[in-house]
Biopython code that builds the backbone (N, CA, C, O; Angstrom):
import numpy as np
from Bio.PDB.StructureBuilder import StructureBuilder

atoms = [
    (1, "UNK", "N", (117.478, 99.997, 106.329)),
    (1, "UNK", "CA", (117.145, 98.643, 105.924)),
    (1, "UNK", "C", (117.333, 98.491, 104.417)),
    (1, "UNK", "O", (117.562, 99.459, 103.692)),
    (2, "UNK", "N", (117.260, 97.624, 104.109)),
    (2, "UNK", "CA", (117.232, 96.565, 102.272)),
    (2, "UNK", "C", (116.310, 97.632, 102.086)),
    (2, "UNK", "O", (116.740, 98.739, 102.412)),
    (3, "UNK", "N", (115.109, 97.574, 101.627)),
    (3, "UNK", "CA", (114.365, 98.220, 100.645)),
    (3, "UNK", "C", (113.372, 99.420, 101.524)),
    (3, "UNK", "O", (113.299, 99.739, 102.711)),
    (4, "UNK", "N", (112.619, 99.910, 100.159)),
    (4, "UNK", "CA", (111.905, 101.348, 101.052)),
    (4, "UNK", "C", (110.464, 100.649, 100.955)),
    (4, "UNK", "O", (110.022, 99.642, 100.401)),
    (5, "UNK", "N", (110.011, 101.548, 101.663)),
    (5, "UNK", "CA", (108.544, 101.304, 101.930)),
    (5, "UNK", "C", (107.787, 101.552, 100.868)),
    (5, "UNK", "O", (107.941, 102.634, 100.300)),
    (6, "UNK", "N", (106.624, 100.427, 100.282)),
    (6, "UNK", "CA", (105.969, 100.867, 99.412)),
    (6, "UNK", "C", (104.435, 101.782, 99.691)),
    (6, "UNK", "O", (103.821, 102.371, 98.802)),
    (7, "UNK", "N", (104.016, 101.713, 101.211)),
    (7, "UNK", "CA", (102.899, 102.115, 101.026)),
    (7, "UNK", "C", (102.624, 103.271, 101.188)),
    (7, "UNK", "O", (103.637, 103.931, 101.415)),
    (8, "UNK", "N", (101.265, 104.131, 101.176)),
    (8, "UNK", "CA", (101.286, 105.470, 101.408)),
    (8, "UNK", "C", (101.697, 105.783, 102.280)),
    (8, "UNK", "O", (101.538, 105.110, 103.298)),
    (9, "UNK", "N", (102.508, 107.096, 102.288)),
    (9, "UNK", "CA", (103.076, 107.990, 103.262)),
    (9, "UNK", "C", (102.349, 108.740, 104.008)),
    (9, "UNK", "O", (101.191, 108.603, 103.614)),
    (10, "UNK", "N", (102.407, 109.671, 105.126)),
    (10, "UNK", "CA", (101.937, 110.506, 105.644)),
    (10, "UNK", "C", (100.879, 109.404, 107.125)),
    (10, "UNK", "O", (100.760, 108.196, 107.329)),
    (11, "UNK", "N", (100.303, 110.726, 107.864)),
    (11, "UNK", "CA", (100.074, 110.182, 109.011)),
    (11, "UNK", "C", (98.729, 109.538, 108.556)),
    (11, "UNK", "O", (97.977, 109.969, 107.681)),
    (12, "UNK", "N", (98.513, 107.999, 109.609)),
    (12, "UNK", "CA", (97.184, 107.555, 108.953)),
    (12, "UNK", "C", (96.400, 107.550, 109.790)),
    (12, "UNK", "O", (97.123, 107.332, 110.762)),
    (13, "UNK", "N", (95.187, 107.648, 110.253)),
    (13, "UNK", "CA", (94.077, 107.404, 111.506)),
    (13, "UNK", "C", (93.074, 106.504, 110.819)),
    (13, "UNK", "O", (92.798, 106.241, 109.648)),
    (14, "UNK", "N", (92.523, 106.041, 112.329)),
    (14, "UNK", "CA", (90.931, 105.009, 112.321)),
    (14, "UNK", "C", (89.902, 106.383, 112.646)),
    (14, "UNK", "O", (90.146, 106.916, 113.728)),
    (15, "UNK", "N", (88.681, 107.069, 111.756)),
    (15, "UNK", "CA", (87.681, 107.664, 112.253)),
    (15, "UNK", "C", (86.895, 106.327, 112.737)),
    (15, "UNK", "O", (86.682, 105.288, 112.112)),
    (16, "UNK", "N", (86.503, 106.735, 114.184)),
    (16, "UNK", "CA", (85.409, 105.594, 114.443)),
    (16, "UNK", "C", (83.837, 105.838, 114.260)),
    (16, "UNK", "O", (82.902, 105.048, 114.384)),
    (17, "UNK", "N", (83.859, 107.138, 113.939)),
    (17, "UNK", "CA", (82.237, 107.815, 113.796)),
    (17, "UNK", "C", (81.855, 107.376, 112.433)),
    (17, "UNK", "O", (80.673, 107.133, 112.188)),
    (18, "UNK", "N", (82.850, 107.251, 111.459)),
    (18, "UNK", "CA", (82.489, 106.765, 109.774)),
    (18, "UNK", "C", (83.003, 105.570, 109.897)),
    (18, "UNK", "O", (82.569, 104.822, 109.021)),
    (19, "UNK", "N", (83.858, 104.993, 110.722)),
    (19, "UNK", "CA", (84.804, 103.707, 110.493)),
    (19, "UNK", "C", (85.297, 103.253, 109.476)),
    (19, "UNK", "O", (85.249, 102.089, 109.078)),
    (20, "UNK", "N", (85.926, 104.379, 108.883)),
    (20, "UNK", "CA", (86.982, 104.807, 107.510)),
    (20, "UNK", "C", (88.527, 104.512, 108.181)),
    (20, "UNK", "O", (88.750, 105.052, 109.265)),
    (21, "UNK", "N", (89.368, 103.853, 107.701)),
    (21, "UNK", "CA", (90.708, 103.723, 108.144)),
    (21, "UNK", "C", (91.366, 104.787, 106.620)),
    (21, "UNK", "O", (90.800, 104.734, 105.528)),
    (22, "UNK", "N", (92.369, 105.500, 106.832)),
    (22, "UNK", "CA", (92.721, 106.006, 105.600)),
    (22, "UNK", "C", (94.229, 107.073, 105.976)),
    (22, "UNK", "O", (94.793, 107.129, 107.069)),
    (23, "UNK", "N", (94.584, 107.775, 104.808)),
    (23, "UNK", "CA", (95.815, 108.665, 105.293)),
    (23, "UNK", "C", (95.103, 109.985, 105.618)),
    (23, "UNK", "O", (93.890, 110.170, 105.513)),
    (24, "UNK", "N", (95.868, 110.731, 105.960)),
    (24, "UNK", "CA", (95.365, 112.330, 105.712)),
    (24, "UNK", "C", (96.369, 112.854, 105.273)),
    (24, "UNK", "O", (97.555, 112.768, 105.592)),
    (25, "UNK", "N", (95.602, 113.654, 104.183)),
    (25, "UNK", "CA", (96.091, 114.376, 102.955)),
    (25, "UNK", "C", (96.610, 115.198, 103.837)),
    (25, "UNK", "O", (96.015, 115.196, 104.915)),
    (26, "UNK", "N", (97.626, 115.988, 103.741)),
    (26, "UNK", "CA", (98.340, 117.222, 104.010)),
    (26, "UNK", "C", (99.322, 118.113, 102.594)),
    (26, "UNK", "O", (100.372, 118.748, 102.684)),
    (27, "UNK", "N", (98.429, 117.810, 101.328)),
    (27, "UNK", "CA", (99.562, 118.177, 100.346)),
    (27, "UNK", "C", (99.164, 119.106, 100.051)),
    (27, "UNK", "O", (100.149, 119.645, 99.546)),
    (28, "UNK", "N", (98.079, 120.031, 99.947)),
    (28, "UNK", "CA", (98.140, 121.400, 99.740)),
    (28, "UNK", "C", (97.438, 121.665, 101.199)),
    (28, "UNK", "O", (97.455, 121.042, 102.260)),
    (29, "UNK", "N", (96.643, 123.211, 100.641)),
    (29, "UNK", "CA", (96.217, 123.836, 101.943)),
    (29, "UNK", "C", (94.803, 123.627, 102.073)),
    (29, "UNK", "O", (94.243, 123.849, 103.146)),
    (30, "UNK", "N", (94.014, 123.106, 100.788)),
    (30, "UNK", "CA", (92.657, 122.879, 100.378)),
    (30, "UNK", "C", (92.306, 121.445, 101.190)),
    (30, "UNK", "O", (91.428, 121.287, 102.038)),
    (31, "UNK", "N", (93.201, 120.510, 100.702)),
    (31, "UNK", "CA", (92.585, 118.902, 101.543)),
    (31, "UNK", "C", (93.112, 118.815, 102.819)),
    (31, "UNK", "O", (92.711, 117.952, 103.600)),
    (32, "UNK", "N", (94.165, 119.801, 103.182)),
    (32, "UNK", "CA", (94.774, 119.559, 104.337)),
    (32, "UNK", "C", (93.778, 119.035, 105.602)),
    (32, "UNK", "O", (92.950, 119.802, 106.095)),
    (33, "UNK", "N", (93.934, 117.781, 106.025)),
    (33, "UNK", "CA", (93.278, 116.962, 107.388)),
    (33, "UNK", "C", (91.939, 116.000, 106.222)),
    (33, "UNK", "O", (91.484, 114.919, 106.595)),
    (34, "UNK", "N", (91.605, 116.506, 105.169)),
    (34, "UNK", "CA", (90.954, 115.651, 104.476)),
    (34, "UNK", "C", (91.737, 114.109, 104.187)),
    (34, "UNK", "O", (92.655, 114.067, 103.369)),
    (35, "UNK", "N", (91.262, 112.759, 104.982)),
    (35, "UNK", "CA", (91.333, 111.840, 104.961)),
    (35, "UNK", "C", (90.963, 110.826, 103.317)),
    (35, "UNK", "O", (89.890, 110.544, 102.782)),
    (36, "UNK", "N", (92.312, 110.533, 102.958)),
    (36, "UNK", "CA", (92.034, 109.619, 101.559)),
    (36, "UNK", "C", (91.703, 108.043, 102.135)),
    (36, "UNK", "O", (92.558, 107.292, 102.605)),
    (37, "UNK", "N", (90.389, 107.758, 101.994)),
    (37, "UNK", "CA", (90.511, 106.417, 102.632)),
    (37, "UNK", "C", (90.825, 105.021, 101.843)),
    (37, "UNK", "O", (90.699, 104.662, 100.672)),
    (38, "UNK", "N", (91.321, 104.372, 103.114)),
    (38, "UNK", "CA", (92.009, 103.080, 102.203)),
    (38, "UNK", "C", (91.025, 101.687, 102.531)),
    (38, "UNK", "O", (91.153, 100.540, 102.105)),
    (39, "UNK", "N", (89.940, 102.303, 103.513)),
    (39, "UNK", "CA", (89.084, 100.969, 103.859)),
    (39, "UNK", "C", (88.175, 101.185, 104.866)),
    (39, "UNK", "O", (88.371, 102.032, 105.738)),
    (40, "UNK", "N", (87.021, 100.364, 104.813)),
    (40, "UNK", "CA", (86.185, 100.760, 106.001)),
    (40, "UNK", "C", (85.993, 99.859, 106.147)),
    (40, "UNK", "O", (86.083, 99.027, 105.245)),
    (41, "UNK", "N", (85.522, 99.485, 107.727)),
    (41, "UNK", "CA", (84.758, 98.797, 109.038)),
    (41, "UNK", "C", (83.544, 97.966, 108.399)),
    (41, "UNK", "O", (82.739, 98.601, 107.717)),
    (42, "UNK", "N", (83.395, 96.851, 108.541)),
    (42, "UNK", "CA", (82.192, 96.257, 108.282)),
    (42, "UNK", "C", (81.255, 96.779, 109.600)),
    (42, "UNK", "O", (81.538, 96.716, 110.796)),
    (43, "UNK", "N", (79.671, 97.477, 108.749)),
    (43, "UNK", "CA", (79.074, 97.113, 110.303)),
    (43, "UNK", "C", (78.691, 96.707, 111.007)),
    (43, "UNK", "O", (77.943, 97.360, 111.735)),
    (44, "UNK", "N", (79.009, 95.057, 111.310)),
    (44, "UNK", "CA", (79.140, 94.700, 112.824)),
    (44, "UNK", "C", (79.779, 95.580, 113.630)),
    (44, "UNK", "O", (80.711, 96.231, 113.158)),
    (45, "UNK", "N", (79.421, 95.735, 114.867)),
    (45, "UNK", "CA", (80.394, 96.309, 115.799)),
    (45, "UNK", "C", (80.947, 95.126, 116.915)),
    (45, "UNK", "O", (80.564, 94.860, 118.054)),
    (46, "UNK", "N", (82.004, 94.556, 116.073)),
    (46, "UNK", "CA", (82.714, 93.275, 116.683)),
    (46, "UNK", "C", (83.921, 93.912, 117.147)),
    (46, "UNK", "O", (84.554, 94.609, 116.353)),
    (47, "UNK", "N", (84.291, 93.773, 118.249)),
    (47, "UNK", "CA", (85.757, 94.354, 118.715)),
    (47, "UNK", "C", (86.879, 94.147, 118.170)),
    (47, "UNK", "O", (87.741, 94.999, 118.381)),
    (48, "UNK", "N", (87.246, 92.915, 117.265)),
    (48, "UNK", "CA", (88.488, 92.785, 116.842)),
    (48, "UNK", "C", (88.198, 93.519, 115.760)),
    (48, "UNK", "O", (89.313, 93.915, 115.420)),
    (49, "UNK", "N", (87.202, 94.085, 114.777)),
    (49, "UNK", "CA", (87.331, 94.888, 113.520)),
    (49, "UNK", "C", (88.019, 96.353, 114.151)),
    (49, "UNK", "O", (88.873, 97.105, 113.682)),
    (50, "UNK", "N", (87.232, 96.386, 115.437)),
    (50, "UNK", "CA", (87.665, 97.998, 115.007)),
    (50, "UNK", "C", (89.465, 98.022, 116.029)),
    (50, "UNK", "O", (90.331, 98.876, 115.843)),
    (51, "UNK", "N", (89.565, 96.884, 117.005)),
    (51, "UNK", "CA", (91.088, 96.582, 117.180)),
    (51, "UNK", "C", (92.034, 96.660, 115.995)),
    (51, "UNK", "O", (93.048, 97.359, 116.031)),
    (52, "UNK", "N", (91.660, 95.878, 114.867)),
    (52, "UNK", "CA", (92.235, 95.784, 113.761)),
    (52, "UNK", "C", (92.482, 96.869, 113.050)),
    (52, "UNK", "O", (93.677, 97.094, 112.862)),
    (53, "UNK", "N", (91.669, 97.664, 112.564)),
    (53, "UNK", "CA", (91.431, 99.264, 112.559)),
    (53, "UNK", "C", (92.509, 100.220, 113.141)),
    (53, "UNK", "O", (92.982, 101.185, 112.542)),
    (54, "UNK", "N", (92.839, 99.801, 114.431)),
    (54, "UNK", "CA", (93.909, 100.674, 115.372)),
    (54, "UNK", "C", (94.924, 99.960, 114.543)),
    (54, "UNK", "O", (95.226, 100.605, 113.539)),
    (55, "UNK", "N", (95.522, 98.846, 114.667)),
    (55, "UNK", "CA", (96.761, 98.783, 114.168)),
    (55, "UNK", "C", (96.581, 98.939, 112.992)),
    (55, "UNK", "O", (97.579, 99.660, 112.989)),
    (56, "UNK", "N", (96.182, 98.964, 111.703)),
    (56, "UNK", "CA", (96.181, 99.088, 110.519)),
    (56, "UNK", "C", (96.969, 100.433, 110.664)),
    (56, "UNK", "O", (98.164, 100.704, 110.540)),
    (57, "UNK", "N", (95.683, 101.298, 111.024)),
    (57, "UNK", "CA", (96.519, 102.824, 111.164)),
    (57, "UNK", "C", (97.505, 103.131, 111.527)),
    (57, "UNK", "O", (98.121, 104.028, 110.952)),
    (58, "UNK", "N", (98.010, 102.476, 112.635)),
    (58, "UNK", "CA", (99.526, 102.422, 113.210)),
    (58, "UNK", "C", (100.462, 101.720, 112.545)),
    (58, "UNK", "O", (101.551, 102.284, 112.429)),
    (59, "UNK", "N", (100.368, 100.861, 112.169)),
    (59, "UNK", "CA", (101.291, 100.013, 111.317)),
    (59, "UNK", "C", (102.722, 101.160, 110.646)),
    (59, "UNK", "O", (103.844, 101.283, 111.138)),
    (60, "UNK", "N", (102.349, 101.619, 109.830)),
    (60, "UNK", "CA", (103.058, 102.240, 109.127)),
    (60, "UNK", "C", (104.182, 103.129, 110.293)),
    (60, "UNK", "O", (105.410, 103.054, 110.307)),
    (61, "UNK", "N", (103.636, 103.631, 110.851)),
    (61, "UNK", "CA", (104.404, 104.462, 112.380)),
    (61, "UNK", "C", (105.058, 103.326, 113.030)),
    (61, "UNK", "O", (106.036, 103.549, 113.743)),
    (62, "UNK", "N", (104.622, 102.121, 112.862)),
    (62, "UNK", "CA", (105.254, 100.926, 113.965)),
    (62, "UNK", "C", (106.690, 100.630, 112.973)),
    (62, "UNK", "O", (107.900, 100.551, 113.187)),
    (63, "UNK", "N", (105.708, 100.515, 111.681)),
    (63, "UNK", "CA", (107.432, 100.043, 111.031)),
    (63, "UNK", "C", (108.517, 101.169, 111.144)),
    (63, "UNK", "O", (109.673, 100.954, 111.508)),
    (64, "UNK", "N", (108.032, 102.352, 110.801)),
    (64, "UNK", "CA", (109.255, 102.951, 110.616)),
    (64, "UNK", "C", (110.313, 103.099, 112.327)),
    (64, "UNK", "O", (111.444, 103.583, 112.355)),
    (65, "UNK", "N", (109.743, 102.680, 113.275)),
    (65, "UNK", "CA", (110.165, 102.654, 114.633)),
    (65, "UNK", "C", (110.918, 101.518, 114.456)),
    (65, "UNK", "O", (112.128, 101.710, 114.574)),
    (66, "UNK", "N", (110.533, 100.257, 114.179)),
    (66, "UNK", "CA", (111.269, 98.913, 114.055)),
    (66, "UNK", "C", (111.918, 99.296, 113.072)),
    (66, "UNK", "O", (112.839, 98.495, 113.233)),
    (67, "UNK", "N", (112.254, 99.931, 112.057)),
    (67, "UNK", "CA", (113.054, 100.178, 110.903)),
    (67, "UNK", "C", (114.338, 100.723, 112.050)),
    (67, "UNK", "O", (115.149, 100.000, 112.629)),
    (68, "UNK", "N", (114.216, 102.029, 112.127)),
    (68, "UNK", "CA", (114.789, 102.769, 113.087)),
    (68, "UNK", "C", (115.723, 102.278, 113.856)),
    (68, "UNK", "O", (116.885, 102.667, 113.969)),
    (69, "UNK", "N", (115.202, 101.433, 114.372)),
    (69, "UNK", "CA", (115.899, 100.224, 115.973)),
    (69, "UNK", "C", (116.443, 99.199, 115.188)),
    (69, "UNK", "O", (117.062, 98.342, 115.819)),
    (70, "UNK", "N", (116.355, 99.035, 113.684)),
    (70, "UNK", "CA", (117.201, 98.113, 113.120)),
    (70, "UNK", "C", (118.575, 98.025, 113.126)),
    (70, "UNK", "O", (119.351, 97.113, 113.413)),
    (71, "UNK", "N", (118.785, 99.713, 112.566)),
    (71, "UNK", "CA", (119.612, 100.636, 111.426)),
    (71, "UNK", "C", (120.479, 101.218, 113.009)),
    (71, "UNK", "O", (121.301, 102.063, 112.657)),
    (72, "UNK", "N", (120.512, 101.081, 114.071)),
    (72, "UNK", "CA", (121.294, 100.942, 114.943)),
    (72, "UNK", "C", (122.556, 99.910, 114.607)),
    (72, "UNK", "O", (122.441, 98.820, 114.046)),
    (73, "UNK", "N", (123.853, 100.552, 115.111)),
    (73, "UNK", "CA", (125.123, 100.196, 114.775)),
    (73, "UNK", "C", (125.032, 98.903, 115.400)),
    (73, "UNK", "O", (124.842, 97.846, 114.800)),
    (74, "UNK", "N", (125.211, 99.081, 116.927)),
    (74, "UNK", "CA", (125.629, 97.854, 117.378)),
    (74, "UNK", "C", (124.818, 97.715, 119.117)),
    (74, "UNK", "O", (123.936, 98.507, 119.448)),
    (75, "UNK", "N", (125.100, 97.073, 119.653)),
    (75, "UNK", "CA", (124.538, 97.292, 121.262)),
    (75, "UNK", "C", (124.192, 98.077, 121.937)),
    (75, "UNK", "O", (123.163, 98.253, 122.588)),
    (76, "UNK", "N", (125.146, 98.640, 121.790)),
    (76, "UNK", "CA", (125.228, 100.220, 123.038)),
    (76, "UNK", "C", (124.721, 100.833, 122.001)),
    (76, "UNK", "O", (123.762, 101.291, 122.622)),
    (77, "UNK", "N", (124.548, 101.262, 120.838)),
    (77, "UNK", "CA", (123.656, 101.855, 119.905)),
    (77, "UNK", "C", (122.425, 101.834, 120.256)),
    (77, "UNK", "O", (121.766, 102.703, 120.827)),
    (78, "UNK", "N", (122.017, 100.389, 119.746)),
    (78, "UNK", "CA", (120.549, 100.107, 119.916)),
    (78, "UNK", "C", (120.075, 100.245, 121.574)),
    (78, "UNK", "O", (118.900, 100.058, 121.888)),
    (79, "UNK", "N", (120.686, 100.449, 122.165)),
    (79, "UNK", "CA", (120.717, 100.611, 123.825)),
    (79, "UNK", "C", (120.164, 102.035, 124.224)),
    (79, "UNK", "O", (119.310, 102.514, 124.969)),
    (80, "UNK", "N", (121.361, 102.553, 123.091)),
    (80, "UNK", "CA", (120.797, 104.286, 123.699)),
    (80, "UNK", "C", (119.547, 104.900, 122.674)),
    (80, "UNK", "O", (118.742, 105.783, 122.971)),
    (81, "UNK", "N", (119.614, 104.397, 121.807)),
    (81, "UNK", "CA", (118.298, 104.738, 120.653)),
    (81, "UNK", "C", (116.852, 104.369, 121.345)),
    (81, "UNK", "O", (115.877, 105.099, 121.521)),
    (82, "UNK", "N", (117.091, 102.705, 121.742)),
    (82, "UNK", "CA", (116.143, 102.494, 122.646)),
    (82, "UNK", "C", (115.352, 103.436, 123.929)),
    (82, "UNK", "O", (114.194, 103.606, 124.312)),
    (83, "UNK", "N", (117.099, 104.046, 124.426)),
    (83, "UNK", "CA", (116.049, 104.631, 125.668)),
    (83, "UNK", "C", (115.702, 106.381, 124.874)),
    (83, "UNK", "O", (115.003, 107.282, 125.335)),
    (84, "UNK", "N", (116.269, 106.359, 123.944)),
    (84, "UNK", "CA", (115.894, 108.131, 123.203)),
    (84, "UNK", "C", (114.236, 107.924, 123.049)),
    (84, "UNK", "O", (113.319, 108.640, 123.454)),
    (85, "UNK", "N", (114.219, 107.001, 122.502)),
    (85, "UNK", "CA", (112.841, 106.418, 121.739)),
    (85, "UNK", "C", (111.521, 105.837, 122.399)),
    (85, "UNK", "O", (110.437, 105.745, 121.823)),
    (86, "UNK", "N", (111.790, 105.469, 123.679)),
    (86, "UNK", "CA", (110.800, 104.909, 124.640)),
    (86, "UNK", "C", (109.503, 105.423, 124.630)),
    (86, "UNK", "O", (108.539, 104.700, 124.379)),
    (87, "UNK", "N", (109.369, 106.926, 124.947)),
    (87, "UNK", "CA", (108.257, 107.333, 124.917)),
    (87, "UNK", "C", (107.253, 107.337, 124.226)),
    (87, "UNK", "O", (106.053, 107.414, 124.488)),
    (88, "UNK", "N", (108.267, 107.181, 122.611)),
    (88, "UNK", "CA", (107.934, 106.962, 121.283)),
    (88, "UNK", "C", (106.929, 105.785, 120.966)),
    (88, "UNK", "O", (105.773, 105.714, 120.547)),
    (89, "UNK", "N", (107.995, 104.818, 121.396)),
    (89, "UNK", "CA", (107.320, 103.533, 121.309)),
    (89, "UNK", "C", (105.964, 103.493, 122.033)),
    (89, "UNK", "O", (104.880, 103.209, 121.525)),
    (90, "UNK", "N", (106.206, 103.812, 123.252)),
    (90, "UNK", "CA", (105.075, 103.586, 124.523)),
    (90, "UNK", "C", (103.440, 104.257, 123.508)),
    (90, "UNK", "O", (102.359, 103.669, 123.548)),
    (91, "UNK", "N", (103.694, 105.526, 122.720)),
    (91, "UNK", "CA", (103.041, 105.990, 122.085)),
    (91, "UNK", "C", (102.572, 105.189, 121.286)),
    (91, "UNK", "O", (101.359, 105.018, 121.164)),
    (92, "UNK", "N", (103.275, 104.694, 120.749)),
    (92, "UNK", "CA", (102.466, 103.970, 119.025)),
    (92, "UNK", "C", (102.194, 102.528, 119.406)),
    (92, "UNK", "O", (101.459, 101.977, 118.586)),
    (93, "UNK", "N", (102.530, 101.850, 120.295)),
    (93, "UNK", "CA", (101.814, 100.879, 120.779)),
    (93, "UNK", "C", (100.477, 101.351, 121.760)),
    (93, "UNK", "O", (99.737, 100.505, 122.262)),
    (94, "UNK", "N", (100.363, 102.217, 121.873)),
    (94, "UNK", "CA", (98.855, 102.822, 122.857)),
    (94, "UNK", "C", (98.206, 103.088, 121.255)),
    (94, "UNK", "O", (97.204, 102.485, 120.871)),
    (95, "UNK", "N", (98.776, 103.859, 120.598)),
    (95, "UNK", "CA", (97.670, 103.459, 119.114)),
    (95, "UNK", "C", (97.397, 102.502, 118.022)),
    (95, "UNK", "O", (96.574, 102.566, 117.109)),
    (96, "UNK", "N", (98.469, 101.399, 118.386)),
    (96, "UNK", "CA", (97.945, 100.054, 118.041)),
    (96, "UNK", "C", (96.661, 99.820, 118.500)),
    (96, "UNK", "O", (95.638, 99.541, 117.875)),
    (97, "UNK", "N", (96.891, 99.995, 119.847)),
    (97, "UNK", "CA", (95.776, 99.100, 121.004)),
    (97, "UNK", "C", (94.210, 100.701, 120.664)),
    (97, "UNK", "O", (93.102, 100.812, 121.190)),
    (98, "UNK", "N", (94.688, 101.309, 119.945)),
    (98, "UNK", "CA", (93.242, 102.147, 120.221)),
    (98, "UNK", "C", (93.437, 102.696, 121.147)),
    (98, "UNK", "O", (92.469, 102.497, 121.881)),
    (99, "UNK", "N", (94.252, 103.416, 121.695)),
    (99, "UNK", "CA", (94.420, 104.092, 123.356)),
    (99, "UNK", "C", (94.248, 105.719, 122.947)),
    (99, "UNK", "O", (94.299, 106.584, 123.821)),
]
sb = StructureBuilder()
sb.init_structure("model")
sb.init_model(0)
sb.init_chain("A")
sb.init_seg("    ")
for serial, (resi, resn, name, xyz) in enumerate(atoms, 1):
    if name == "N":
        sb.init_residue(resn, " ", resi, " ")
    sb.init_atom(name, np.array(xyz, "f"), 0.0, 1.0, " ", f" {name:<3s}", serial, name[0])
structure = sb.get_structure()
């Protein structure tokens, strides 16, 4: 695509026990799985916060999939990328939804 991504890299999760949305550090061996957080849960426990929560975290995994399926040549490209990728997808839309 046109431009790169500006936001943090690396894999991101929703903890629902702290209801911290954030990345996890993996850059040395000391913070490794230590979560840098980028936001927390108001506490209400209203369903669309912590819905919202799931995709936040996913987001970043969603774009680079829609990036991906962009940057396909042409039809039969995006045809066969599509079916390489299915499972993929099926995945990161189950962690949109919190699955």
């Amino acid at each position: 695509m046109n431009s790169e991504a500006k936001w943090t890299q690396g894999p991101w999760k929703y903890n629902a026990k702290t209801r911290e949305i954030g990345v996890v550090d993996t850059s040395d061996t000391q913070s490794y799985g230590m979560m840098l957080v980028v936001a927390y849960i108001d506490e209400y426990d209203h369903p669309e916060y912590t819905a919202n929560a799931h995709l936040i975290a996913a987001s970043p995994e969603l774009y680079e999939a829609l990036d991906m399926l962009m940057d396909a040549s042409g039809p039969g490209d995006l045809a066969q990328l599509m079916a390489e990728e299915r499972e993929n997808i099926i995945e990161l839309l189950a962690k949109a939804r919190g699955e």
